[in-house]
Gaussian input, Z-matrix of N, CA and C with variables (Angstrom, degrees):
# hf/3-21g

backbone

0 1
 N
 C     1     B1
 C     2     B2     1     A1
 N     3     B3     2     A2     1     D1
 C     4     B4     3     A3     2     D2
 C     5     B5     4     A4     3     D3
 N     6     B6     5     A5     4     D4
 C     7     B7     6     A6     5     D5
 C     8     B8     7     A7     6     D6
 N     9     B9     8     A8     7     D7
 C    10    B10     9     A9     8     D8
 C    11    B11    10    A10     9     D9
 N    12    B12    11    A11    10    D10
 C    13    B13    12    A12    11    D11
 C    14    B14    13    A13    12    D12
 N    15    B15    14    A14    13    D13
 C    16    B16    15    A15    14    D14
 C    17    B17    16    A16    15    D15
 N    18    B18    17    A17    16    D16
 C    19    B19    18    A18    17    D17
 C    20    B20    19    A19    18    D18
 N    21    B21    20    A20    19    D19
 C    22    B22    21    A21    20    D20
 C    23    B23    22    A22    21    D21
 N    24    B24    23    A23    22    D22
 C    25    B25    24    A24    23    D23
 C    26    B26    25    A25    24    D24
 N    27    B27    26    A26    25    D25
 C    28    B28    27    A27    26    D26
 C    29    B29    28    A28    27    D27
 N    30    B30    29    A29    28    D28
 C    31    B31    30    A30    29    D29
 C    32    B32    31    A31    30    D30
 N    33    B33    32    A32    31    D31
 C    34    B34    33    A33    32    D32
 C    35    B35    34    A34    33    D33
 N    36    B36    35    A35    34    D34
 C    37    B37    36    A36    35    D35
 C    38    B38    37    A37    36    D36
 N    39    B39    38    A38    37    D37
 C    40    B40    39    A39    38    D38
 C    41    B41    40    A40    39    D39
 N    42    B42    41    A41    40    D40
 C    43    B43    42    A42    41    D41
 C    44    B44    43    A43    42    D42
 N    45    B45    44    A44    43    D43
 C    46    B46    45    A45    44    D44
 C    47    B47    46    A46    45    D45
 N    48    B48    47    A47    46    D46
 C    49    B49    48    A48    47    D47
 C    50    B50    49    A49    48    D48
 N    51    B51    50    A50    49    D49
 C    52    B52    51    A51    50    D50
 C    53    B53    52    A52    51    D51
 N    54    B54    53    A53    52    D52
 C    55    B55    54    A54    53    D53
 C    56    B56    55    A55    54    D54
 N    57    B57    56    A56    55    D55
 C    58    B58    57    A57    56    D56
 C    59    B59    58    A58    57    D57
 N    60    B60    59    A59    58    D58
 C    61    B61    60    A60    59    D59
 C    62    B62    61    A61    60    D60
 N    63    B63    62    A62    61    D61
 C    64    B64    63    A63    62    D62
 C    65    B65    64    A64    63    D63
 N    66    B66    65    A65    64    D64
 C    67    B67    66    A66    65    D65
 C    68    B68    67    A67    66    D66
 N    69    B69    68    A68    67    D67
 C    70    B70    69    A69    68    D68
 C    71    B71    70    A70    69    D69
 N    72    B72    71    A71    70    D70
 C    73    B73    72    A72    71    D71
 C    74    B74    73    A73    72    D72
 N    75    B75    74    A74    73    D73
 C    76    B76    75    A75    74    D74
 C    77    B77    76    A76    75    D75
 N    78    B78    77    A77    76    D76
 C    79    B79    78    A78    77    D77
 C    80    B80    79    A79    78    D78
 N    81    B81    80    A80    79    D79
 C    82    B82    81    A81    80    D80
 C    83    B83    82    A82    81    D81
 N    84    B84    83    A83    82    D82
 C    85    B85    84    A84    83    D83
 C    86    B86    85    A85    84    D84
 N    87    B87    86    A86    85    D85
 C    88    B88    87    A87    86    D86
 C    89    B89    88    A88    87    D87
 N    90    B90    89    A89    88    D88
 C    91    B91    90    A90    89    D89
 C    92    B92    91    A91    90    D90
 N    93    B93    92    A92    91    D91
 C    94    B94    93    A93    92    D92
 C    95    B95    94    A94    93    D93
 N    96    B96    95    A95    94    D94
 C    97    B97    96    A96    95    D95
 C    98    B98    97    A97    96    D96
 N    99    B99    98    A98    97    D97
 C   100   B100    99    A99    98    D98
 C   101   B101   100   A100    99    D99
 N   102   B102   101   A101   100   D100
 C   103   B103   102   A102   101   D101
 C   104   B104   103   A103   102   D102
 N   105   B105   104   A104   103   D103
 C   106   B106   105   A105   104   D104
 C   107   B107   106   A106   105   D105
 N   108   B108   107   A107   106   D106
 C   109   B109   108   A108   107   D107
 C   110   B110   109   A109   108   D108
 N   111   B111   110   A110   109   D109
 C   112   B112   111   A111   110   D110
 C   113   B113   112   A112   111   D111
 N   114   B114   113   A113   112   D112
 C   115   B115   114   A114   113   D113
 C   116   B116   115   A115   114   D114
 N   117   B117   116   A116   115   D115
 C   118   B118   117   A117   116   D116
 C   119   B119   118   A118   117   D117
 N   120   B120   119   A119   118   D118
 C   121   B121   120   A120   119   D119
 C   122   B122   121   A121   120   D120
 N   123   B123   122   A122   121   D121
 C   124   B124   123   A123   122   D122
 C   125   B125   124   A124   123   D123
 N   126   B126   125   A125   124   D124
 C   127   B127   126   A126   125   D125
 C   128   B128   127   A127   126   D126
 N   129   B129   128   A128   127   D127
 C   130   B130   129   A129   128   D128
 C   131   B131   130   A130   129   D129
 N   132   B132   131   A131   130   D130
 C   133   B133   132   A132   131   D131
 C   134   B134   133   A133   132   D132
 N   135   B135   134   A134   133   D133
 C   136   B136   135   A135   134   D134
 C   137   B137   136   A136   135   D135
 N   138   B138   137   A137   136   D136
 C   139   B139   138   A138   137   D137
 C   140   B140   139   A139   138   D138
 N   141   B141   140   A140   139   D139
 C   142   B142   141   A141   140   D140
 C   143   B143   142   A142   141   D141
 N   144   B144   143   A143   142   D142
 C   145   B145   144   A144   143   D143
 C   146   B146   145   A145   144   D144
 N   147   B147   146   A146   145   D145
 C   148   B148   147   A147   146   D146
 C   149   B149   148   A148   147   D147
 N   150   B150   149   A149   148   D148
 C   151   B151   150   A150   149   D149
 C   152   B152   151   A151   150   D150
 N   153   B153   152   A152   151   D151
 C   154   B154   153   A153   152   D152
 C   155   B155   154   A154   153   D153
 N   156   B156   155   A155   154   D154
 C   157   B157   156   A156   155   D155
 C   158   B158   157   A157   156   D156
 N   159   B159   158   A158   157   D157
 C   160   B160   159   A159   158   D158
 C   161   B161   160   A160   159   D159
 N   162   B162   161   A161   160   D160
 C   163   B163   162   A162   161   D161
 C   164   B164   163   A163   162   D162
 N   165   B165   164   A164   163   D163
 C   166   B166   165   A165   164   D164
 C   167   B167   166   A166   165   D165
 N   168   B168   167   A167   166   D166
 C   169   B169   168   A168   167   D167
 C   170   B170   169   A169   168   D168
 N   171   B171   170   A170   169   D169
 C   172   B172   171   A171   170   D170
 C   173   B173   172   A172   171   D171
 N   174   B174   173   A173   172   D172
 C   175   B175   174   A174   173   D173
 C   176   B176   175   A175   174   D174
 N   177   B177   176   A176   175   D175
 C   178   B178   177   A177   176   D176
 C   179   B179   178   A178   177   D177
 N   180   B180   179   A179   178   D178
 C   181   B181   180   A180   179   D179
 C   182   B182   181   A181   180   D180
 N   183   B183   182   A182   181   D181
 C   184   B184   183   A183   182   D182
 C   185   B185   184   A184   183   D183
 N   186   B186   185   A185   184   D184
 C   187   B187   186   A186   185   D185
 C   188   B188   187   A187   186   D186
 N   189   B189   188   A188   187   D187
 C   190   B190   189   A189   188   D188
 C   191   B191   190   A190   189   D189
 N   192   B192   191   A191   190   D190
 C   193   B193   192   A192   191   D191
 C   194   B194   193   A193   192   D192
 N   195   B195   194   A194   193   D193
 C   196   B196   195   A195   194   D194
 C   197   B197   196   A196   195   D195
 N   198   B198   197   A197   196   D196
 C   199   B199   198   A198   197   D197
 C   200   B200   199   A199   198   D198
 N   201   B201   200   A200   199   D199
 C   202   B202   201   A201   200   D200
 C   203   B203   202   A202   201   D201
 N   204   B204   203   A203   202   D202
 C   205   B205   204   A204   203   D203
 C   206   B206   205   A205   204   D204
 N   207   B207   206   A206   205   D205
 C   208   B208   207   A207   206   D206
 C   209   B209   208   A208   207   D207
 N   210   B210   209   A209   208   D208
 C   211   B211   210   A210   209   D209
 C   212   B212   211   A211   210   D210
 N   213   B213   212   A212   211   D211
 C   214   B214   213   A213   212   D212
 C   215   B215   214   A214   213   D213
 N   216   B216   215   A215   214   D214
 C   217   B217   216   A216   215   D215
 C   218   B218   217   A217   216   D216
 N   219   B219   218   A218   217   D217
 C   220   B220   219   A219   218   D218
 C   221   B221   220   A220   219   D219
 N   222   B222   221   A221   220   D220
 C   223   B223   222   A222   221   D221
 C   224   B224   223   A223   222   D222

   B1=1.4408
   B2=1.5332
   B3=1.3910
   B4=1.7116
   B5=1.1550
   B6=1.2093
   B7=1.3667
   B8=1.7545
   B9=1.3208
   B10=1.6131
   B11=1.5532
   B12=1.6290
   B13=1.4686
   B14=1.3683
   B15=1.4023
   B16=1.2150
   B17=1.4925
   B18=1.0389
   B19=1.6889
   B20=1.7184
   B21=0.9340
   B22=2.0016
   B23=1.1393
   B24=1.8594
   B25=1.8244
   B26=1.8879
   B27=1.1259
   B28=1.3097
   B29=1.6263
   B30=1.5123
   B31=1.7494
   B32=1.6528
   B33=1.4254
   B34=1.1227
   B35=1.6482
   B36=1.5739
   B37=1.5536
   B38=1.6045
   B39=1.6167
   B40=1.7178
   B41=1.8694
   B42=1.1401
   B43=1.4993
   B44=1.6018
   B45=1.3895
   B46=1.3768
   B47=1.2852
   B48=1.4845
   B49=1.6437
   B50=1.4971
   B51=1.2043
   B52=1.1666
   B53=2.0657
   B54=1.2207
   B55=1.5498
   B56=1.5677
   B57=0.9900
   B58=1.8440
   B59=1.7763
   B60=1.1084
   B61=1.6265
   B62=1.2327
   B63=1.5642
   B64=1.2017
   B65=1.7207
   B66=1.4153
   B67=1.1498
   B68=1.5621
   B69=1.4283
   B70=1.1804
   B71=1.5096
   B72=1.6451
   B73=1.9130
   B74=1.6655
   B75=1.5443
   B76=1.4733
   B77=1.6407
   B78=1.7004
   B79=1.4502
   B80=1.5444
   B81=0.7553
   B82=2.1268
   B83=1.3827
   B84=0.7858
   B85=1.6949
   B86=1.4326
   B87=1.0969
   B88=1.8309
   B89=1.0854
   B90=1.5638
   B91=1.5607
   B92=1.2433
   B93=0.9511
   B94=1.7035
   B95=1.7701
   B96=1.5293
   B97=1.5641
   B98=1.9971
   B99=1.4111
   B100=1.2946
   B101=1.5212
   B102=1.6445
   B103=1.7619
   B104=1.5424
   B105=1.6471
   B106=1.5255
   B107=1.3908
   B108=1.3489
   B109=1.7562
   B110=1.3216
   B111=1.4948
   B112=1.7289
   B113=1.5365
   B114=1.5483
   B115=1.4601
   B116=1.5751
   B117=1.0114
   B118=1.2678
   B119=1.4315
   B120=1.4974
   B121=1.2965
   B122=1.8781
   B123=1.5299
   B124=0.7877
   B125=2.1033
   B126=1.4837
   B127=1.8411
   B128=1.1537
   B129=1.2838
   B130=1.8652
   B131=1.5379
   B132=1.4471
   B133=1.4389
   B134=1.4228
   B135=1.6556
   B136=1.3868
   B137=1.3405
   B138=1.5011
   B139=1.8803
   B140=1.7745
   B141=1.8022
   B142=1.5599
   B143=1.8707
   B144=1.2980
   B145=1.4029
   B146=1.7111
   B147=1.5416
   B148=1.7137
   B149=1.7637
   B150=0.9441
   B151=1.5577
   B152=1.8518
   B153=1.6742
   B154=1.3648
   B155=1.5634
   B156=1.1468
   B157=1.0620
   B158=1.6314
   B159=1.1997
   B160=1.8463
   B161=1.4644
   B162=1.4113
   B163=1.2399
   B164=1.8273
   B165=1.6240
   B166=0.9981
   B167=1.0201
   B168=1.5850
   B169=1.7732
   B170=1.6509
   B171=1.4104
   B172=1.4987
   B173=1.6998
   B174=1.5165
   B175=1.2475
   B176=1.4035
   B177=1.1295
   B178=1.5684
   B179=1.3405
   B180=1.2988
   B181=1.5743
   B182=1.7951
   B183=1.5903
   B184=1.8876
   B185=1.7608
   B186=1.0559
   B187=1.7826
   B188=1.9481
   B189=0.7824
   B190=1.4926
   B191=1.7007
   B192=1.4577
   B193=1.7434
   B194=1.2032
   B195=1.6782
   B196=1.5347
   B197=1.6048
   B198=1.2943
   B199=1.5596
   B200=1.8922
   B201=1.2942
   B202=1.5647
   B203=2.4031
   B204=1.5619
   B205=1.7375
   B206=1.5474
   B207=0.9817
   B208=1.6846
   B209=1.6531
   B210=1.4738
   B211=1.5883
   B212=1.8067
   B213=1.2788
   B214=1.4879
   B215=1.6578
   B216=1.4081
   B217=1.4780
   B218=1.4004
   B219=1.5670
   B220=1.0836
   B221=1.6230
   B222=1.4108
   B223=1.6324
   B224=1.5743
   A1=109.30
   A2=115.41
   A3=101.83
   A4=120.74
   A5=118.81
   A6=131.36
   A7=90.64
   A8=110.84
   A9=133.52
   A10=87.37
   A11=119.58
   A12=127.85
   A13=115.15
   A14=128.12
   A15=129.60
   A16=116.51
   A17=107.31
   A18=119.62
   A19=104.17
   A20=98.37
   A21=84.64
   A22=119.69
   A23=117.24
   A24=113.84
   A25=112.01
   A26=116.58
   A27=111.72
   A28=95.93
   A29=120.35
   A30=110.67
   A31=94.72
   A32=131.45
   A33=123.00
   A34=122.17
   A35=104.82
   A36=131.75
   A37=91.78
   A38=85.78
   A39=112.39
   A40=115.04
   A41=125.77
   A42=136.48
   A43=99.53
   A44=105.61
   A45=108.75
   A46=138.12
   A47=99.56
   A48=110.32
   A49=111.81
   A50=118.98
   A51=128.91
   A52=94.58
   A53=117.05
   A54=129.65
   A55=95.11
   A56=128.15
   A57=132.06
   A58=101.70
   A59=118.03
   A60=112.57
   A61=112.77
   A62=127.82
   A63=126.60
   A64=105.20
   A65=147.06
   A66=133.78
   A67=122.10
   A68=115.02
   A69=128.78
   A70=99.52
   A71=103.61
   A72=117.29
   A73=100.47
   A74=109.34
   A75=106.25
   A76=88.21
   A77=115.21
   A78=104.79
   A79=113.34
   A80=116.66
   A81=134.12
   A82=90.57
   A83=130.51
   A84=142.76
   A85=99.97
   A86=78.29
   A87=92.49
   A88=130.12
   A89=104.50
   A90=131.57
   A91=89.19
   A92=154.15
   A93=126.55
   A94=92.13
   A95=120.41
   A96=109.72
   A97=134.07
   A98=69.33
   A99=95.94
   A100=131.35
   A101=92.97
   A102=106.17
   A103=97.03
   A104=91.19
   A105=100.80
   A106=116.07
   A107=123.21
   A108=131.45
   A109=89.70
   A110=141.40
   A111=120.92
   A112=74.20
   A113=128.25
   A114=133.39
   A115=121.22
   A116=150.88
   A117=127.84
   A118=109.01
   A119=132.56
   A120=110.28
   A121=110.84
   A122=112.27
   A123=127.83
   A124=69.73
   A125=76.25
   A126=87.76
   A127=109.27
   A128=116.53
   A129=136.82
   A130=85.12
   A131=112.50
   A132=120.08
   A133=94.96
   A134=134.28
   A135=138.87
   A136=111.37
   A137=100.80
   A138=91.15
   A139=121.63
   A140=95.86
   A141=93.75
   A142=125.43
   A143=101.26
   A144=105.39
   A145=134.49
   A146=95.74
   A147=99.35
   A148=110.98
   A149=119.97
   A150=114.31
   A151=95.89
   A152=100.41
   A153=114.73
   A154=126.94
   A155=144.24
   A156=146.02
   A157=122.11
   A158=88.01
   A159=101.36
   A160=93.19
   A161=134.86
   A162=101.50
   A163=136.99
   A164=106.65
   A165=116.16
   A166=112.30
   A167=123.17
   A168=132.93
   A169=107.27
   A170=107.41
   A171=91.51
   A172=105.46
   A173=117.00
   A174=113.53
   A175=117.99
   A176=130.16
   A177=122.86
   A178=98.30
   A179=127.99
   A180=153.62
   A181=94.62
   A182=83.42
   A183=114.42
   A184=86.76
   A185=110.44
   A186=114.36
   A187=90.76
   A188=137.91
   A189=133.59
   A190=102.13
   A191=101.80
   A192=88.51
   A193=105.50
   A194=140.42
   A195=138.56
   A196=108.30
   A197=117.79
   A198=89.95
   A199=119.12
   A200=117.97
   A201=109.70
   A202=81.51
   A203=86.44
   A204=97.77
   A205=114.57
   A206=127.02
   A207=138.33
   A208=101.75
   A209=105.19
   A210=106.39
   A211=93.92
   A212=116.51
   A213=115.50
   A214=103.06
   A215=127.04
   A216=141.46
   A217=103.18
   A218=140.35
   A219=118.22
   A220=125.15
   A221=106.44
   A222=128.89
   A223=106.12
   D1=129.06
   D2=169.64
   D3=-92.45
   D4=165.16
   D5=-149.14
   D6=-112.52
   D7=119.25
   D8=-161.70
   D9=-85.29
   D10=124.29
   D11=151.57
   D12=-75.92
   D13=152.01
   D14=162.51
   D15=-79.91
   D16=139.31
   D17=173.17
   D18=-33.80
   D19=-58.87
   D20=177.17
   D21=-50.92
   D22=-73.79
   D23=159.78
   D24=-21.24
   D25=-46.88
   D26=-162.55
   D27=-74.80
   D28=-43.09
   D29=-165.85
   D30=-79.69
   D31=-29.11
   D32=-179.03
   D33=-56.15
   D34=-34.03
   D35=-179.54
   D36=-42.89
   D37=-98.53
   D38=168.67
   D39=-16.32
   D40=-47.11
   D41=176.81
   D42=-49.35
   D43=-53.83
   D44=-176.72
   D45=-89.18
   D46=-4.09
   D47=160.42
   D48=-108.11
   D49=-8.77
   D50=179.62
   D51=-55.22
   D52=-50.64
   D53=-173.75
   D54=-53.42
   D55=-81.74
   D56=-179.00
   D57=-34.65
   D58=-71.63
   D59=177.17
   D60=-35.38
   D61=-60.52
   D62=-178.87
   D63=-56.20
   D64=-62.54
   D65=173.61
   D66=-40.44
   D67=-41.37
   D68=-171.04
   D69=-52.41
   D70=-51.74
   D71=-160.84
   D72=-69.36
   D73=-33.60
   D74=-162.35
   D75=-63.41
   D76=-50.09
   D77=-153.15
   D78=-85.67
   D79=20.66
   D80=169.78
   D81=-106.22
   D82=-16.19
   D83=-171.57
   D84=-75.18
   D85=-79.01
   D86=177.48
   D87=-35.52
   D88=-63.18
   D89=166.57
   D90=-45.04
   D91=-55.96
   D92=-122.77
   D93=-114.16
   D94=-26.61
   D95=134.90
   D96=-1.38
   D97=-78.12
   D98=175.19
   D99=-50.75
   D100=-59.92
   D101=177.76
   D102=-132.53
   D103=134.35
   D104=-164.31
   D105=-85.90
   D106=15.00
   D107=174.91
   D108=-87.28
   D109=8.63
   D110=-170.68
   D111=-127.42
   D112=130.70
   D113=138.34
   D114=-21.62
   D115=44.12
   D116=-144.01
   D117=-90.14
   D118=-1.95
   D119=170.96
   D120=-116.89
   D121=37.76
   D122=-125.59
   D123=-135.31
   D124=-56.80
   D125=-175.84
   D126=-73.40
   D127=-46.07
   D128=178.08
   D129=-29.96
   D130=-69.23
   D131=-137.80
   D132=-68.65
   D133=-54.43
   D134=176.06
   D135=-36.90
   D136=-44.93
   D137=177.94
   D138=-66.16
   D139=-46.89
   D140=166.69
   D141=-50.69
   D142=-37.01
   D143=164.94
   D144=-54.66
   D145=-43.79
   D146=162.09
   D147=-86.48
   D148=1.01
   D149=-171.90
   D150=-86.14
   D151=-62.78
   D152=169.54
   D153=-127.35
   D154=106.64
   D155=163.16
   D156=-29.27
   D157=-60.13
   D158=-175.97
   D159=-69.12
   D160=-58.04
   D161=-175.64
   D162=-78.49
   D163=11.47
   D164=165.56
   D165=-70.72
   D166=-61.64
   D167=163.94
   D168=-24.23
   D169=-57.54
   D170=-167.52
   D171=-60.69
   D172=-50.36
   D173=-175.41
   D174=-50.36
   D175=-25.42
   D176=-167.21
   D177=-88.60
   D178=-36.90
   D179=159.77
   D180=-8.32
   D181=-75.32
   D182=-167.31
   D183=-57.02
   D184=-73.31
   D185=-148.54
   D186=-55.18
   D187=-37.12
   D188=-169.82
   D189=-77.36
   D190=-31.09
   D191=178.27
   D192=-87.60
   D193=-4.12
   D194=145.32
   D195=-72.85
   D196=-58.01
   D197=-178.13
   D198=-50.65
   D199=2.55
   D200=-138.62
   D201=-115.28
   D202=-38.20
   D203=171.24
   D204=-81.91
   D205=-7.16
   D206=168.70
   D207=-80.99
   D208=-46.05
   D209=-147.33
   D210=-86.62
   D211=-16.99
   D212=-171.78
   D213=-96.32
   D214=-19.48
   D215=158.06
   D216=-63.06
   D217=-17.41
   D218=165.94
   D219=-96.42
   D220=-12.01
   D221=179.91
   D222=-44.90

């Protein structure tokens, strides 16, 4: 029989691996900087996303009102 965690144990788990993922993403991140077969800002951004939410929102915020001033410079 398994032994049922509570939703807290379980978000507390996650809290604490949540930290390793985020290093993991920055440094595939990096790498992939480097060599362009790895996404690397792709990962960058996933890690900023689990690090902070809100400041992912703002960033995608920003990058859509540049894709949106690029895309009307080509009209």
């Amino acid at each position: 029989m398994k032994h049922k965690h509570s939703l807290y144990e379980e978000m507390k788990k996650f809290q604490e691996e949540k930290k390793v993922y985020i290093i993991v993403l920055f440094v595939l991140g990096g790498i992939g900087l480097i060599f362009p077969v790895i996404p690397g800002l792709m990962l960058i951004g996933l890690a900023i996303a689990l690090m902070s939410p809100k400041l992912a929102e703002m960033l995608q915020a920003k990058i859509k009102r540049i894709i949106h001033l690029i895309a009307a410079n080509f009209r």
